[in-house]
C-alpha positions as a Markdown table, in Angstrom:
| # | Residue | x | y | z |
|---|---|---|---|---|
| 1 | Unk | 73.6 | 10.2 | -21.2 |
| 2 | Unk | 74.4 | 9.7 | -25.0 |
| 3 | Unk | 73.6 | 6.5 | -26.2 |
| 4 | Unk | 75.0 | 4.9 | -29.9 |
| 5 | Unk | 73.8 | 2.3 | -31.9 |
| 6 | Unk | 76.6 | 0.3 | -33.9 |
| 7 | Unk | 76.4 | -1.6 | -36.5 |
| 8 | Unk | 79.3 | -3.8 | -38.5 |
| 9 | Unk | 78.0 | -4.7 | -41.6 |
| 10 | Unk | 79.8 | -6.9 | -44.0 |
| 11 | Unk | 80.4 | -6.5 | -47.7 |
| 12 | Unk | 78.0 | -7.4 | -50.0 |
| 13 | Unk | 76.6 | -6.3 | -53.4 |
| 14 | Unk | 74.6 | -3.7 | -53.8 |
| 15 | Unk | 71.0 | -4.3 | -53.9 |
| 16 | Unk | 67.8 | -2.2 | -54.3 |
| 17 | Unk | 66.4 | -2.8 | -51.2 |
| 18 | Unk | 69.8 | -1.5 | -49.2 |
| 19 | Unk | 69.2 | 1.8 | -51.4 |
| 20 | Unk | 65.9 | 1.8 | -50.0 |
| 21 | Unk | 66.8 | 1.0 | -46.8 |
| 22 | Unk | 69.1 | 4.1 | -47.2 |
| 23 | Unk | 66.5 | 6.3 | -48.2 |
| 24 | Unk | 63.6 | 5.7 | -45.5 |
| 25 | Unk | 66.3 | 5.0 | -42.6 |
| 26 | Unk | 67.0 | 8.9 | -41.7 |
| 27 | Unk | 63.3 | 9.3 | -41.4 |
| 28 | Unk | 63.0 | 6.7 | -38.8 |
| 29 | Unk | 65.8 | 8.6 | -36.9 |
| 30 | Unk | 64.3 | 12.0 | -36.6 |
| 31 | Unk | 61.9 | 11.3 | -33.6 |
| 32 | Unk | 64.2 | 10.5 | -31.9 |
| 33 | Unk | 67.0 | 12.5 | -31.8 |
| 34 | Unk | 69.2 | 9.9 | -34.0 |
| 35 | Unk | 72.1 | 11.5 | -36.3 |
| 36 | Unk | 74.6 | 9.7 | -37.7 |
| 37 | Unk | 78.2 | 9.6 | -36.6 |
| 38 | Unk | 80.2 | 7.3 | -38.8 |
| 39 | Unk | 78.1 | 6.1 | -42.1 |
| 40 | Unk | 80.1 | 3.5 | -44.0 |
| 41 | Unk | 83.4 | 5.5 | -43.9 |
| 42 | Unk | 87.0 | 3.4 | -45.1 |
| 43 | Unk | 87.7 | 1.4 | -41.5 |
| 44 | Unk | 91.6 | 2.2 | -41.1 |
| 45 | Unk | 92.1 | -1.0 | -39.5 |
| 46 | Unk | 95.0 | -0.8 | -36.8 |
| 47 | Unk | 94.5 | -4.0 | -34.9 |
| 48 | Unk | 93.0 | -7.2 | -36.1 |
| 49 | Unk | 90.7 | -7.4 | -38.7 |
| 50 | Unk | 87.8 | -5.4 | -39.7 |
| 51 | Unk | 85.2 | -7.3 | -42.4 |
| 52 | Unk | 82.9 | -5.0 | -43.4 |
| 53 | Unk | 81.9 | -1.2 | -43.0 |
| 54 | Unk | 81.1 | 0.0 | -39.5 |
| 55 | Unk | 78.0 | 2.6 | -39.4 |
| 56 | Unk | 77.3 | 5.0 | -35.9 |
| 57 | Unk | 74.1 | 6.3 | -35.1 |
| 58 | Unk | 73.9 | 8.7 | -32.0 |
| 59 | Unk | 70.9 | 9.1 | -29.9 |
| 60 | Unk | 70.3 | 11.7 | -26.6 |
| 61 | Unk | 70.0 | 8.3 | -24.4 |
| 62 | Unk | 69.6 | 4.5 | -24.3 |
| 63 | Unk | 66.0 | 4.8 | -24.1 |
| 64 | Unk | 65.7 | 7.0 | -27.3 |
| 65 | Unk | 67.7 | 4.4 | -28.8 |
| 66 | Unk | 66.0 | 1.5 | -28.0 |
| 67 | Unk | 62.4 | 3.4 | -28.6 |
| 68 | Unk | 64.0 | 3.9 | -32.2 |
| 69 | Unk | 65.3 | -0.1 | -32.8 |
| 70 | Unk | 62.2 | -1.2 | -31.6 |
| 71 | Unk | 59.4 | 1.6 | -33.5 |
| 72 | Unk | 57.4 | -0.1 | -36.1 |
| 73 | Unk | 58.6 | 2.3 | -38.5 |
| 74 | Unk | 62.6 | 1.1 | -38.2 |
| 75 | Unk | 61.1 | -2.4 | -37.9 |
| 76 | Unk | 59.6 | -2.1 | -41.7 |
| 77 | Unk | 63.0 | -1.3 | -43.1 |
| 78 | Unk | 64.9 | -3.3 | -41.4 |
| 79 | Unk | 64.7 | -6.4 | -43.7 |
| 80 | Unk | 65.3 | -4.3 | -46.5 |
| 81 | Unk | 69.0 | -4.3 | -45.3 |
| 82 | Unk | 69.0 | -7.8 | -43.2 |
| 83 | Unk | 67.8 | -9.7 | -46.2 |
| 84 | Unk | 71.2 | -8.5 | -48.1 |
| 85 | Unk | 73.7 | -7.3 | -45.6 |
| 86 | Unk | 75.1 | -9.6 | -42.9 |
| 87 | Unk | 76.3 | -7.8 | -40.0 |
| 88 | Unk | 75.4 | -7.7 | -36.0 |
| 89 | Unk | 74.1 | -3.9 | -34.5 |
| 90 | Unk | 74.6 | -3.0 | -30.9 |
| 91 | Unk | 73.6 | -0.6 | -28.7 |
| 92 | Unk | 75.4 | 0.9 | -25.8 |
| 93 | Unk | 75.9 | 3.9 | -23.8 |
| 94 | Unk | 78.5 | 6.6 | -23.8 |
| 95 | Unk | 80.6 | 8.1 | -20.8 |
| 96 | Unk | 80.0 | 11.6 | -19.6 |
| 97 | Unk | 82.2 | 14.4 | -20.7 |
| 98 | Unk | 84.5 | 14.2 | -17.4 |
| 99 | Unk | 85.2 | 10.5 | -17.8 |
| 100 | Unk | 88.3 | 9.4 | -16.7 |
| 101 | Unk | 89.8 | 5.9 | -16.9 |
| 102 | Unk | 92.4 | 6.2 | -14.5 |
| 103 | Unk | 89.8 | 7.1 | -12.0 |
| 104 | Unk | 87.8 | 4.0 | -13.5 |
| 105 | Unk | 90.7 | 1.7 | -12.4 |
| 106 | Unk | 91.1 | 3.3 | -8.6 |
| 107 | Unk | 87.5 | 2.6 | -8.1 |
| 108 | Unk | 87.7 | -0.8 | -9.5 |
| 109 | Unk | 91.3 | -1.7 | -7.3 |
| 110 | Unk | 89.2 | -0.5 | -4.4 |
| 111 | Unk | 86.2 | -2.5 | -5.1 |
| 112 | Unk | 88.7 | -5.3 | -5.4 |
| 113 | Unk | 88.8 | -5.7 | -8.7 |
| 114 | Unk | 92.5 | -6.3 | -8.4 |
């Protein structure tokens, strides 16, 4: 099942390690399967409020995503962006194609969820 990695990253200056952070991430991506989604795009805020710019990587599964946070290659980069931007980064998996929350809710009421 699809799997995303999110990441909400504040606003901060600019700095020459981000740019190379953006330069070497897609590279780290390719083995496996990682594209990005949503990549620092204006946040039309709706509810609440939204510091920061939100970023979307996509990945075939949890695993691939997981093999990706964790591969040495991702794990040299990564203080090139933590050491400037200030942020937290999830991962989580989608819902299949057919997913419907109204049948979400029946199975929960008859679990006894309420």
């Amino acid at each position: 099942m699809t799997a995303y990695a999110l990441a909400h990253l504040r606003k901060a200056p600019l700095h020459a390690e981000v740019l190379e952070y953006l330069e070497r991430i897609q590279a780290t991506l390719l083995p496996f399967g990682g594209r990005f989604i949503v990549h620092g795009a204006p946040v039309e805020v709706l509810e609440g409020d939204w510091p920061g710019d939100l970023v979307v990587i996509e990945f075939p599964d949890l695993s691939g995503a997981r093999s990706w946070y964790r591969s040495s290659a991702y794990q040299e980069i990564k203080p090139l962006r933590t050491r400037h931007l200030a942020g937290e980064v999830i991962l989580v998996e989608g819902v299949d194609a057919d997913h419907d929350s109204s049948a979400m809710a029946a199975a929960i009421r008859r679990a006894g969820g309420h």
